[in-house]
C-alpha positions in Angstrom: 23.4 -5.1 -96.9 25.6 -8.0 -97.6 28.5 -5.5 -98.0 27.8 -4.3 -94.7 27.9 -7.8 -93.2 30.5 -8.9 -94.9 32.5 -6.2 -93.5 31.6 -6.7 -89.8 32.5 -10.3 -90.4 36.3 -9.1 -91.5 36.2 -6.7 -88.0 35.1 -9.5 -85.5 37.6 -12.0 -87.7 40.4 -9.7 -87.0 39.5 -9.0 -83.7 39.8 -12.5 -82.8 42.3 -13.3 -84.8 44.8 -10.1 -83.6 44.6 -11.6 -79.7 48.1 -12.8 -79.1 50.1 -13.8 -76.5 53.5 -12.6 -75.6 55.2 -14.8 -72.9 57.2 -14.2 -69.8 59.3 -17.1 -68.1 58.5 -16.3 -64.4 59.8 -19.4 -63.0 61.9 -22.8 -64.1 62.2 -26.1 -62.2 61.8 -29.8 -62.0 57.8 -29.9 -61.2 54.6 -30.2 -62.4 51.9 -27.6 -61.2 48.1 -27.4 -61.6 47.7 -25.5 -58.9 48.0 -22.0 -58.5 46.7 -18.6 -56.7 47.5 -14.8 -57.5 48.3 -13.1 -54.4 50.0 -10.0 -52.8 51.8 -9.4 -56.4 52.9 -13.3 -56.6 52.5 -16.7 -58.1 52.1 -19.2 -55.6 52.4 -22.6 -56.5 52.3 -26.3 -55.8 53.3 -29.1 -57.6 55.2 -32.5 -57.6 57.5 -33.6 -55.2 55.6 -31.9 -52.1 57.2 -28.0 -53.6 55.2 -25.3 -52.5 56.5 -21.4 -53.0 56.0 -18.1 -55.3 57.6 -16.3 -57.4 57.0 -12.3 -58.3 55.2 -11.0 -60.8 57.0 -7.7 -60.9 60.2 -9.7 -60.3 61.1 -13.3 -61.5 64.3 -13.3 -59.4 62.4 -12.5 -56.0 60.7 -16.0 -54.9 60.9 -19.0 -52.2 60.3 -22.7 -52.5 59.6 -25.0 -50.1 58.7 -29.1 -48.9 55.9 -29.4 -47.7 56.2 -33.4 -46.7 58.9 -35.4 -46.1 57.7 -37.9 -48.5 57.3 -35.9 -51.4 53.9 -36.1 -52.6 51.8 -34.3 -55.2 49.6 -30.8 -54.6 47.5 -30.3 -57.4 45.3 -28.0 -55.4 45.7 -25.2 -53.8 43.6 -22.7 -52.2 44.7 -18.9 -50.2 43.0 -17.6 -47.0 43.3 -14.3 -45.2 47.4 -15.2 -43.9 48.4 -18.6 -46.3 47.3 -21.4 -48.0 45.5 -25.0 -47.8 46.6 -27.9 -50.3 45.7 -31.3 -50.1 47.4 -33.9 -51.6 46.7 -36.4 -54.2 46.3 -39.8 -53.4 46.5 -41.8 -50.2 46.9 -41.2 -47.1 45.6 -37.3 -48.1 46.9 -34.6 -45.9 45.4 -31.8 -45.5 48.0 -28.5 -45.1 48.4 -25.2 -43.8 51.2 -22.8 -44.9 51.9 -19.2 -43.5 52.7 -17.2 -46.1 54.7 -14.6 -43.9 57.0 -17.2 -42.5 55.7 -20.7 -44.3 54.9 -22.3 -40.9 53.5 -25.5 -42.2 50.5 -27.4 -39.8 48.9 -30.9 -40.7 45.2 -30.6 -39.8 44.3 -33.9 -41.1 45.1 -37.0 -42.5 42.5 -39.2 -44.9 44.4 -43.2 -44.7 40.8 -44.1 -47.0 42.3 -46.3 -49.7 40.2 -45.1 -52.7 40.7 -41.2 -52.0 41.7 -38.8 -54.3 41.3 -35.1 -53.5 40.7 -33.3 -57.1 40.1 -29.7 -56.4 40.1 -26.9 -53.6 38.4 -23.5 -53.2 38.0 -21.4 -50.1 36.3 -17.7 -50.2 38.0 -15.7 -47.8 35.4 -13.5 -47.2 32.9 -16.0 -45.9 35.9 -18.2 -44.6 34.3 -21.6 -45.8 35.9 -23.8 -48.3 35.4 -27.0 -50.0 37.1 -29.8 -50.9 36.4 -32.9 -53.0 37.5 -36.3 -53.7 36.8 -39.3 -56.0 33.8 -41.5 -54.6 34.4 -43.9 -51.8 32.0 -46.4 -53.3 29.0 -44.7 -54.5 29.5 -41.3 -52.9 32.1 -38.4 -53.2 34.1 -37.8 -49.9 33.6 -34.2 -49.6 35.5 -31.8 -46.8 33.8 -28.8 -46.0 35.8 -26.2 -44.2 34.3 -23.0 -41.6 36.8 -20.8 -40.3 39.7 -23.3 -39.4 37.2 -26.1 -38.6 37.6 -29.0 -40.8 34.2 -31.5 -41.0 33.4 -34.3 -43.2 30.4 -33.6 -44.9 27.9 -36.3 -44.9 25.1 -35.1 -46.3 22.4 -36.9 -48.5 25.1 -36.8 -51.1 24.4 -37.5 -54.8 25.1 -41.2 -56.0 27.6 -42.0 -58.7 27.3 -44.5 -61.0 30.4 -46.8 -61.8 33.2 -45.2 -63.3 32.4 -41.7 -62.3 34.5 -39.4 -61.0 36.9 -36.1 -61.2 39.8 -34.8 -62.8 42.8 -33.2 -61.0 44.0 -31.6 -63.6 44.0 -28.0 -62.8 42.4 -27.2 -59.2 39.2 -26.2 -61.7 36.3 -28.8 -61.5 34.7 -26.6 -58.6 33.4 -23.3 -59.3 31.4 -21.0 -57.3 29.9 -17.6 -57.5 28.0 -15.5 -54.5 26.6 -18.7 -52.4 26.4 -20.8 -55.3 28.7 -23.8 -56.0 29.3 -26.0 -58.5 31.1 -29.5 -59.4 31.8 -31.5 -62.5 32.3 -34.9 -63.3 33.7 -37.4 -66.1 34.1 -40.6 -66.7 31.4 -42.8 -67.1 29.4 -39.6 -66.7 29.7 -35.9 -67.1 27.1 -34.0 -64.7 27.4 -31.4 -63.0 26.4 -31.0 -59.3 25.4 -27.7 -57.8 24.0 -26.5 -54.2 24.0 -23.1 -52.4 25.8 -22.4 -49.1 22.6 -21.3 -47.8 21.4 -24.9 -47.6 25.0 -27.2 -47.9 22.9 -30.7 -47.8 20.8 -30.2 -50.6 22.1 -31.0 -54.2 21.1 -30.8 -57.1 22.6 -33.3 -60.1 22.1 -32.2 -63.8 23.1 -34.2 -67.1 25.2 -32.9 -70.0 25.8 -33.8 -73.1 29.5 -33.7 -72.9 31.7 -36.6 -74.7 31.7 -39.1 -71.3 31.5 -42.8 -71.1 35.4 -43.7 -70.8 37.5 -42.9 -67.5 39.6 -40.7 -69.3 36.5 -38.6 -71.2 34.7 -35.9 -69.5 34.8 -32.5 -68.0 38.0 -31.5 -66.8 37.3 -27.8 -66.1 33.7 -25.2 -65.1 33.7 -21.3 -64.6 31.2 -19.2 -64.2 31.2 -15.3 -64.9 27.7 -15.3 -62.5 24.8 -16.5 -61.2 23.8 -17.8 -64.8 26.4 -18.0 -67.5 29.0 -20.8 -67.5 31.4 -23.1 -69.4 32.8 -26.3 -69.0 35.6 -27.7 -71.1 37.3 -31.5 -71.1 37.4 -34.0 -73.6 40.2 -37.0 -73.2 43.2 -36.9 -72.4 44.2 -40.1 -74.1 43.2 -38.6 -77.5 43.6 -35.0 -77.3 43.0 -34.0 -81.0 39.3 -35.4 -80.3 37.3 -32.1 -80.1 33.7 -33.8 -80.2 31.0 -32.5 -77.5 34.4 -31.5 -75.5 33.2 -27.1 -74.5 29.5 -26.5 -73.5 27.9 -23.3 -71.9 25.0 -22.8 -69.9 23.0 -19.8 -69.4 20.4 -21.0 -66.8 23.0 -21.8 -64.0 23.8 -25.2 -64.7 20.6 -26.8 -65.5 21.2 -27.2 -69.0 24.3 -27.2 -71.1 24.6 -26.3 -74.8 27.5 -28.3 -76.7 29.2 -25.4 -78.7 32.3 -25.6 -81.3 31.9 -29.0 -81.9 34.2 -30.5 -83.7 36.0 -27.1 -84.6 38.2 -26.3 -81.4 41.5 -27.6 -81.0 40.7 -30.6 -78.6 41.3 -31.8 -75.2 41.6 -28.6 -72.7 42.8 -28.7 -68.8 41.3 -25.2 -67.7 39.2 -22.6 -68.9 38.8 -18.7 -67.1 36.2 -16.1 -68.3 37.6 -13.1 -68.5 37.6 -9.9 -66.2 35.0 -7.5 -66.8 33.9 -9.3 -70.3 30.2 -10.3 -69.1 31.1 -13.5 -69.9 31.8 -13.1 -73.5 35.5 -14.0 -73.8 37.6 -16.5 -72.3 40.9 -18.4 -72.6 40.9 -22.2 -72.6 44.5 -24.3 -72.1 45.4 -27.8 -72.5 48.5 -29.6 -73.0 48.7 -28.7 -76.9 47.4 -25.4 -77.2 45.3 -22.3 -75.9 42.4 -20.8 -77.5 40.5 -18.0 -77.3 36.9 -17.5 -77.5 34.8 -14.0 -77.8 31.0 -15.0 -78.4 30.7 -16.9 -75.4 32.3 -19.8 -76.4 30.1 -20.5 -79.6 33.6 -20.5 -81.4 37.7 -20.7 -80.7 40.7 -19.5 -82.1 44.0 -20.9 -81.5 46.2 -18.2 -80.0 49.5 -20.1 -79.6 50.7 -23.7 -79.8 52.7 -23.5 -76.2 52.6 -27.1 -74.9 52.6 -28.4 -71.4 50.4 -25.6 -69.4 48.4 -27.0 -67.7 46.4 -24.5 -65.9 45.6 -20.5 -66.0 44.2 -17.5 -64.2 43.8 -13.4 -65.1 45.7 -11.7 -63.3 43.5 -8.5 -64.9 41.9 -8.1 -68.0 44.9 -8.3 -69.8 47.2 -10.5 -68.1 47.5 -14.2 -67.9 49.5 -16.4 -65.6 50.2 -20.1 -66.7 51.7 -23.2 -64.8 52.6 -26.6 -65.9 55.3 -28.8 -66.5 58.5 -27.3 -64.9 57.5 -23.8 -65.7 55.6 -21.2 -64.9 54.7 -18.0 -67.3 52.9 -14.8 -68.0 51.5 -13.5 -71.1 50.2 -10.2 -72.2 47.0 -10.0 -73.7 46.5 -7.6 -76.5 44.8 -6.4 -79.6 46.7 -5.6 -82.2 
C-alpha cells in the first residue's frame, strides 16, 4: 500500500508540476490594463490614459486603439454587450461609456461628480441584459449602478453598512462574480466579506465574514470566481507586502456562506485575479499577481508556481487551454499544456 501511494503522489506531483506556460506577445504600449473581455476572436482592452481597443488573437498585427476622453482618465473595467462595451472610469467625476464595437461610436450615459467615488468592477450578462456596477462607499454605503437593457438606475436599496475603512479593489475588473441569478462582491480593507444577492430579488443582501488577512487598507480580497452555484475562491492579500501569503486564497463550497483559508502560508503571495478553469468542475485554476502565476488542481488546497512573469495583472481562458493576460504595457497569451 504505501508503494502504491507513494506512486500516485509522484503522478499528481508531475501533473502539477508539468503545467507550463508558453507566451505570446499580442500587444505592446504605454498603458496599464486590468480590464479586459474575449470577444469575436479579440482582446479588448482598457487601460490608462482613457485607451480603449483590441487586438486579434489569430493576428497580433490586426488591432485598433482608441480615446475614449479627452482628459485621459483610467478604465480598469470593462464589460461587453450584444454590439460594444461599457467602462467606467476610476475616480471622480466617473463616466459611465458606451463604445460600438463595429464603428467605436462612443456615448456618455452618465457622469457621477460624488467626491468619494470610485467605481472598482463591471459585469453585464448579455443574455439577461442587466449589469452591475460598484463603487467604494459614499459614507457608510456602497454606490451601486444597476443596469437593465440600456437603462442606467442608482440602486438604493437597503444596502449593507460598511464599517470604516472598508472598501474594494480595482485591480482586475474581478471583485464581482456571478453565476445563473446569483451575484457576488468582495471587500478588503478593514474588512474582507463577501456580499451576495440574487437577481430574482436585487434589494435583499446578504453579508458573510471571512477569515481572509484584512484589517489594513491595502489587505484584503482583491479577486472571487465561482465555477457554480456552490464552489468558489477568493484570492488577495496586500499589495504593500506581496511575499505575505498568510490567510490570502480561501474557497467556499456552500455559496459564499462560509470560506475555508487554504495554502496558507505556502502560495507565492499577493494575487490580482484568479479564473477557474473551463470544464474542470472547479478543480483547477490559475491565479496572477504582480510577481507570479500559480496553478492550483485540488481546488485550491495547494499552488504551484508556473512562471515568474511580472506585471500581469489580470487573466481570463480563452478555452481550456488558453490564457490571455493584461497588465503593464502588454498584453499576452499563453498555452496551457501537460507535458
Amino acid at each position: 500500500m504505501k508503494n502504491i501511494l507513494t506512486f500516485t503522489l509522484l503522478l499528481l506531483m508531475g501533473f502539477v508540476l508539468g503545467q507550463k506556460l508558453e507566451f505570446q506577445t499580442l500587444l505592446k504600449d504605454r498603458i496599464s490594463i486590468r480590464a479586459i473581455q474575449l470577444v469575436d476572436g479579440k482582446v479588448w482592452y482598457a487601460g490608462t490614459d482613457a485607451k480603449f481597443g483590441y487586438v486579434s488573437l489569430k493576428d497580433s498585427t490586426d488591432q485598433k486603439q482608441i480615446t475614449v476622453s479627452d482628459d485621459k482618465r483610467e478604465f480598469r473595467t470593462l464589460a461587453a454587450t450584444k454590439d460594444g462595451f461599457y467602462l467606467i472610469n476610476i475616480g471622480s467625476p466617473a463616466h459611465w461609456f458606451s463604445v460600438k464595437k463595429d464603428d467605436f461610436t462612443i456615448k456618455k450615459l452618465s457622469t457621477d461628480t460624488t467626491k468619494s467615488v470610485f467605481y472598482d468592477a463591471l459585469v453585464y450578462d448579455q443574455n439577461k441584459e442587466r449589469g452591475l456596477a460598484i463603487s467604494d462607499p459614499d459614507g457608510k454605503k456602497p454606490k451601486v449602478m444597476m443596469l437593465y437593457k440600456s437603462a442606467l438606475k442608482v440602486m438604493n436599496a437597503n444596502l449593507p453598512t460598511y464599517v470604516l475603512g472598508e472598501a474594494h479593489f480595482a485591480a482586475s475588473n474581478s471583485n464581482i462574480a456571478t453565476k445563473g441569478n446569483s451575484v457576488w462582491i468582495a471587500t478588503g480593507g478593514a474588512k474582507a466579506r463577501v456580499f451576495k444577492f440574487n437577481w430574482n430579488n436585487p434589494f435583499v443582501w446578504k453579508v458573510y465574514e471571512t477569515p481572509f488577512v484584512q484589517g489594513k487598507s491595502s489587505q484584503g480580497i482583491y479577486s472571487i470566481d465561482f465555477y457554480d452555484q456552490r464552489f468558489g475562491v477568493a484570492v488577495g492579500g496586500d499589495y504593500t507586502q506581496q511575499a505575505e501569503n498568510v490567510n490570502n486564497i480561501a474557497t467556499t463550497h456552500d455559496g459564499g456562506e462560509t470560506w475555508q483559508i487554504q495554502a496558507s502560508g505556502k502560495n507565492g503571495g499577493y494575487k490580482t485575479c484568479v479564473k477557474i478553469r473551463p470544464r474542470s468542475k472547479g478543480k483547477e485554476m490559475i491565479a496572477v499577481g504582480d510577481q507570479n502565476i500559480e496553478y492550483s488542481a485540488d481546488y485550491g488546497e495547494t499552488w504551484t508556481k508556473i512562471s515568474d512573469e511580472k506585471g500581469l495583472y489580470t487573466v481570463a481562458w480563452l478555452d481550456e487551454n488558453t490564457l490571455v493576460f493584461a497588465g503593464k504595457n502588454r498584453i499576452v497569451k499563453a498555452n496551457f499544456e501537460v507535458d
